[in-house]
C-alpha atoms as one frame of an Amber mdcrd trajectory, in Angstrom:
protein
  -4.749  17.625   7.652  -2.911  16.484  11.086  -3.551  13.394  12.589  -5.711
  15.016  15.496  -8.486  16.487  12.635  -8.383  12.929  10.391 -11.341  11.027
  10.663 -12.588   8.133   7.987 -15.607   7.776   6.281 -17.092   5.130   4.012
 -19.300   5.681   0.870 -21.602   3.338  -0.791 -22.660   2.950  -4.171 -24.426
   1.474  -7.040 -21.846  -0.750  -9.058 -24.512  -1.718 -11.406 -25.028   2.329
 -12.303 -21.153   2.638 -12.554 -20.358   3.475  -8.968 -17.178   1.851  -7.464
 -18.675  -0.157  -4.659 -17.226   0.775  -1.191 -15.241   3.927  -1.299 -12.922
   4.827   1.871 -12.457   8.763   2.297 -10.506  10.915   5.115 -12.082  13.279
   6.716 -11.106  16.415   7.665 -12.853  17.405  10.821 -12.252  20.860  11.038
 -13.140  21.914   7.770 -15.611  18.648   6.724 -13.368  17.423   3.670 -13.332
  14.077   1.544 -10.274  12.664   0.053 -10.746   9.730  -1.586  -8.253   6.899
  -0.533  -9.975   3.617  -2.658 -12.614   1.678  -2.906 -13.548  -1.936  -3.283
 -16.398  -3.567  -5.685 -15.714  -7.037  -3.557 -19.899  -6.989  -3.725 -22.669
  -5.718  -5.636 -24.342  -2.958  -5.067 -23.331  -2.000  -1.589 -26.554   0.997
  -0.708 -26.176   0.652   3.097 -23.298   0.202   4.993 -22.774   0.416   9.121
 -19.768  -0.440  11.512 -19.631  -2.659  14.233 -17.139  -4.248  16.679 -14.844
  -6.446  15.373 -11.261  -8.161  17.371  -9.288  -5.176  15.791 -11.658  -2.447
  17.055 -14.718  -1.746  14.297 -15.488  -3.648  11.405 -17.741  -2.389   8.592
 -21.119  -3.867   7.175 -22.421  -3.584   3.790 -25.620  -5.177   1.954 -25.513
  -6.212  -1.665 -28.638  -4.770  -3.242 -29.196  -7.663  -5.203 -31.394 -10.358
  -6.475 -30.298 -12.943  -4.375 -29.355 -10.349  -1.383 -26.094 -11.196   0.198
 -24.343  -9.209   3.196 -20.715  -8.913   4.052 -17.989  -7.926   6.464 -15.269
  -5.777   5.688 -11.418  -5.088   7.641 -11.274  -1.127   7.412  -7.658  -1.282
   9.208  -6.012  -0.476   5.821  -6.651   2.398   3.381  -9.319   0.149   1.256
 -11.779  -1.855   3.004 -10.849  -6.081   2.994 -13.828  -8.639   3.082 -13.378
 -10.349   6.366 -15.065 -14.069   5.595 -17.065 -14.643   2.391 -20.539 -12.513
   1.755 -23.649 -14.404   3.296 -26.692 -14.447   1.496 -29.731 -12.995   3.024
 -32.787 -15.855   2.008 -34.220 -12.794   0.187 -33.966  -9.919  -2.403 -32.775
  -6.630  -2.175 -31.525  -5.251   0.838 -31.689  -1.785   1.646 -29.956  -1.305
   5.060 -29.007  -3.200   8.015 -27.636  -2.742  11.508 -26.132  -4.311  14.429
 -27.903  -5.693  17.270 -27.756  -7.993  20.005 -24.515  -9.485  18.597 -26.061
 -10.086  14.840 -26.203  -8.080  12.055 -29.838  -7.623  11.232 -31.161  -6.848
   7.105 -33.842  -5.077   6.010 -35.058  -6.462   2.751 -37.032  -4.782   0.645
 -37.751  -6.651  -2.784 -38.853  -9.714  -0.216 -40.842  -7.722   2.138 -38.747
  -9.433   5.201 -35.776  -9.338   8.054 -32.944 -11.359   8.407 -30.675 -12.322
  10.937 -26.843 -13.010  10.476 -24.147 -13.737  13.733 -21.374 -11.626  13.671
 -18.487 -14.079  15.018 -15.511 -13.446  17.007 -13.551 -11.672  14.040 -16.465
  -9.903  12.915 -16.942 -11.579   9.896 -21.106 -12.916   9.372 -22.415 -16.576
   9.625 -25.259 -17.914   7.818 -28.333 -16.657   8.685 -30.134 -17.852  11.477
 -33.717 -16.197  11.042 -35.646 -14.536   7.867 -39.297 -13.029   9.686 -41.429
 -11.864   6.393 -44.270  -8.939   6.529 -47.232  -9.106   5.221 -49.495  -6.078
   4.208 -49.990  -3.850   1.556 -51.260  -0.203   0.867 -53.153   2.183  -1.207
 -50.119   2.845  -3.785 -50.665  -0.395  -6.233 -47.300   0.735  -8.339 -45.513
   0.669  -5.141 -47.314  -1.104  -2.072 -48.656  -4.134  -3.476 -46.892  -6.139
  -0.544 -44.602  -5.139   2.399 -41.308  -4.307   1.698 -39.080  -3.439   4.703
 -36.947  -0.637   3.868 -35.024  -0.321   7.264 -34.094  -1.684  10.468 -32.465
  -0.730  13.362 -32.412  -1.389  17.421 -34.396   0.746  19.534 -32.166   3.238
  21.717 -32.330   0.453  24.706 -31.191  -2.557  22.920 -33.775  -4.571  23.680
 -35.728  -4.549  20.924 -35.174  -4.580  17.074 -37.458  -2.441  15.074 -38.189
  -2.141  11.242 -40.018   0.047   8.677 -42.350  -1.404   6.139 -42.785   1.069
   3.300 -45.037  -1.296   1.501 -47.439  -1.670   4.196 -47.176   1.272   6.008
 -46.150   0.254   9.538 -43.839  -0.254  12.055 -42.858  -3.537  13.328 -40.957
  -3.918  16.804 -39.537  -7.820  17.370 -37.295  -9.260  20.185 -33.987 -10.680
  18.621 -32.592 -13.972  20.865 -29.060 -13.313  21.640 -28.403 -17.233  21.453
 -30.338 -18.341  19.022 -30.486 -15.328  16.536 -34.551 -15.709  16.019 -36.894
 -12.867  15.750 -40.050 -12.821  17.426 -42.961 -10.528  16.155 -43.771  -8.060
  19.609 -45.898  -5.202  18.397 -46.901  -3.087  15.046 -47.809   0.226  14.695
 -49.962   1.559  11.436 -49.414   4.927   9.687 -51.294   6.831   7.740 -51.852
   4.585   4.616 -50.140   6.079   1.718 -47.654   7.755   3.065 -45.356   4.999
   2.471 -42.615   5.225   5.782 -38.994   4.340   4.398 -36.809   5.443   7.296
 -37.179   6.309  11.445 -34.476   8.189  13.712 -34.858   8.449  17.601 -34.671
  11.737  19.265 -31.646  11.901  21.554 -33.826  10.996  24.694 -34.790   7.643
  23.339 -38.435   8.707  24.085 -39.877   9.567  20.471 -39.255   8.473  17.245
 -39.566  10.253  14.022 -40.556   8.473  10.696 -40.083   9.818   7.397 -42.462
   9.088   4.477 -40.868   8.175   0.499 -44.175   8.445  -1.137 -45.820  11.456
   0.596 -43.356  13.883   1.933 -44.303  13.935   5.600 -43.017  13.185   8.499
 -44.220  11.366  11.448 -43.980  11.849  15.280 -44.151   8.811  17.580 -43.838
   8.186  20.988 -41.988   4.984  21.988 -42.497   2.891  25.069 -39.358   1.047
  25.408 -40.912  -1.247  28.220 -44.086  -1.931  26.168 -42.235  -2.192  23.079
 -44.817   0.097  21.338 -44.857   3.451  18.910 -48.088   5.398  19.449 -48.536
   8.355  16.795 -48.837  11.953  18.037 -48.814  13.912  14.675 -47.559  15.063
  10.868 -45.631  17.151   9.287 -44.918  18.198   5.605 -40.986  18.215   5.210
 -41.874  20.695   1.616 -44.039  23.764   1.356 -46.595  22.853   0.331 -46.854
  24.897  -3.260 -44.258  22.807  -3.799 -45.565  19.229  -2.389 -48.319  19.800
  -4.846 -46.210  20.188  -8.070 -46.854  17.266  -9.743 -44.336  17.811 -12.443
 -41.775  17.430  -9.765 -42.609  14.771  -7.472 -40.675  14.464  -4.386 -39.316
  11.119  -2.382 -37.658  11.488   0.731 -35.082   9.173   1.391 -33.577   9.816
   4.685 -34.327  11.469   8.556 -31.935  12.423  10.826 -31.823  14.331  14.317
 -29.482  17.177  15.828 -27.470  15.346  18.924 -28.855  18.125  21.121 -32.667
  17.253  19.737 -33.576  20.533  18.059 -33.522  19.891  14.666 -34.730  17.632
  11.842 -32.852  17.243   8.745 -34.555  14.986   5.828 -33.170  14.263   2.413
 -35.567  14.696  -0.495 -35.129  13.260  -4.087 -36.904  15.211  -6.786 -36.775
  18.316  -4.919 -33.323  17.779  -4.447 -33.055  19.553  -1.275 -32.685  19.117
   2.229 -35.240  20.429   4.996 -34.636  21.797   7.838 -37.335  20.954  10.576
 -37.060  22.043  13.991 -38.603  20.350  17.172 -40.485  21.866  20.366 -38.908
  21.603  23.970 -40.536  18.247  24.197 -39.483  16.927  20.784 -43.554  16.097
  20.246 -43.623  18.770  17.332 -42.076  19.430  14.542 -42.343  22.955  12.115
 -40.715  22.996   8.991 -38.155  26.502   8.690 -36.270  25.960   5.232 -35.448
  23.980   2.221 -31.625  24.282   1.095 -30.069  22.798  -2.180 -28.448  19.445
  -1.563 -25.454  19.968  -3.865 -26.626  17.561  -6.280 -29.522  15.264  -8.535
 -31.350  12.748  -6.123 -29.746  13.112  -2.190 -30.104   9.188  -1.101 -29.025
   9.633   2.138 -28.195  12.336   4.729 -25.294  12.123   7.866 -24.318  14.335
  10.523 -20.684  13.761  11.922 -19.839  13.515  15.757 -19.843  16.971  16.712
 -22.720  18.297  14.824 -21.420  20.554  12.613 -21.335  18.730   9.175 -23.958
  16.831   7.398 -23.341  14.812   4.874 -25.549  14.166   1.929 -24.793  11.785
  -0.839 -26.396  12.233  -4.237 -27.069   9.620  -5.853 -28.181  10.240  -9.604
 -25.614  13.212 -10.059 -23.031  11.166  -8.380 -21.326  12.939  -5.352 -21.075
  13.378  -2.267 -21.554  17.064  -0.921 -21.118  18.269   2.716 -22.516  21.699
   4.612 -21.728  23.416   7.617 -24.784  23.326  10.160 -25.572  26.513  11.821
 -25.711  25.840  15.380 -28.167  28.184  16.024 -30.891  27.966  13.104 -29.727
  24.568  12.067 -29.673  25.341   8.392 -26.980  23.916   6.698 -24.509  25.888
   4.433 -23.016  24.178   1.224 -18.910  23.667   1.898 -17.699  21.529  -0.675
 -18.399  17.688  -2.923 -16.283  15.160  -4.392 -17.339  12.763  -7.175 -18.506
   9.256  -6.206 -20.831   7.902  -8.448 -23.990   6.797  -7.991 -23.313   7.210
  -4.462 -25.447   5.801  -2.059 -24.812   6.106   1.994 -22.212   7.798   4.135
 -21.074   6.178   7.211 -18.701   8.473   9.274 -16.058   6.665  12.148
């Protein structure tokens, strides 16, 4: 691998199900390869990770799964990642992802049913947290929707506002995050079909439509968004598993993870139990989606699905048989062709750089 193909990426895990924590890997851009270089168990549970800016170019996030939560900051200019600063604690339980916006880092929460807010400094390691906004709601599922639990959160394609996705109450929640002051303040929710139990969202390329994928019905959601009104308004569903197969009950399915083709033709979603990945693809508009084929995902329980910068390879990292496995995308049907895995267990997330 020259130096012109070499790309990182960074793998979390479960330490409490033996994985390793935060695992650095090269890539190899021209043919989609891992190679392991280390890893770092510096804090529990890392599920999520994302990079941000930092003074020496990108810095990388992770959330401790834990009960308390904490986040933390992490130096990727060496082979292993470095905490930069000590982990913050979250004023809740369980994260499950997080992301950078308006100069914070921003954490879903899901065992508290709540957002926080954390400044990145200068150095782009986290201060204490400035803001925790809970949810409130509940849905039809008592095992599993007894209260809100925010599963993910992210900033809208404009920046301007910060939006999160409440699998226990089956909603949408859009706030406005305070540059200065690091505060949330509740703008505008959207309800979903109740049951269906929303655990992750990705924008279409345009900015202009949303798509959110359900955990605990295997559907998936289109929205418009209004980025001047701040608002989702639902235009339709559709099952991401034939639906012979959505009614096997001996194999229940739980997607995990949605993700979009950078040219906005295709849906990919991650689906444990099935252990597949679909392969949607979307009308000129991006308003509908049709599901075209299920594909293996190279391993037991795909957590989490990414597609690198050009396009051609996604990512998916499995979770329960713990490793990471990556396909070539056809560019013109969008189904995605098995290439290769390495072992990282109880892997969690992919972040690509």
């Amino acid at each position: 691998m020259d130096g012109s193909s070499a790309g990182r990426a960074f793998i979390g895990s479960f330490t409490s199900a033996g994985g390793g924590g935060i695992t650095a890997a090269a890539v190899d851009r021209n043919t989609g390869a891992l190679t392991v270089l280390g890893s770092t168990d510096a804090v529990p549970d890392p599920s999520f990770l994302t990079v941000g800016p930092s003074a020496a170019g990108a810095a990388l996030y992770a959330v401790g799964e834990s009960a308390p939560g904490v986040a933390a900051a992490f130096d990727v200019s060496g082979d292993v990642p470095a905490l930069l600063g000590p982990a913050r604690s979250v004023d809740a339980d369980a994260p499950t992802h997080l992301a950078i916006a308006a100069g914070h880092l921003v954490t879903a929460n899901y065992g508290s049913g709540s957002v926080t807010v954390l400044p990145v400094l200068a150095d782009g390691s986290l201060g204490a947290a400035t803001s925790v906004l809970s949810h409130e709601g509940s849905g039809p599922d008592t095992d599993r929707q007894e209260g809100p639990h925010a599963h993910q959160v992210l900033a809208d394609p404009s920046g301007d506002w910060v939006v999160s996705v409440d699998l226990g109450a089956d909603s949408l929640r859009v706030c406005s995050l305070d540059p200065a002051t690091g505060s949330l303040r509740p703008h505008s929710q959207t309800a979903l079909r109740p049951g269906t139990g929303p655990r992750h969202l990705a924008f279409h390329p345009k900015g202009r439509l949303a798509y959110v994928l359900g955990e605990l019905e295997p559907t998936l959601t289109v929205c418009r968004w209004d980025p001047a009104a701040g608002r989702f308004d639902v235009l339709g569903e559709t099952p991401v598993l034939p639906e012979h197969e959505r009614a096997d009950d001996a194999v229940r399915s739980y997607p995990s993870e949605v993700v979009v083709a950078h040219d906005g033709r295709f849906v990919w979603t991650a689906n444990r139990g099935h252990d597949s990945i679909s392969v949607l693809t979307l009308d000129e508009a991006g308003e509908r989606a049709a599901l075209v084929a299920t594909v293996g995902c190279g391993g037991h329980w795909p957590r989490d699905l990414t597609l690198d910068a050009s396009g051609q390879w996604l990512y998916a990292a499995n979770e329960h048989s713990g490793n990471v496995s990556w396909f070539a995308v056809d560019a013109e049907t969008g189904v995605p062709q098995h290439a290769g895995s390495i072992e990282i267990p109880a892997a969690s997330c992919v972040v690509l750089v």
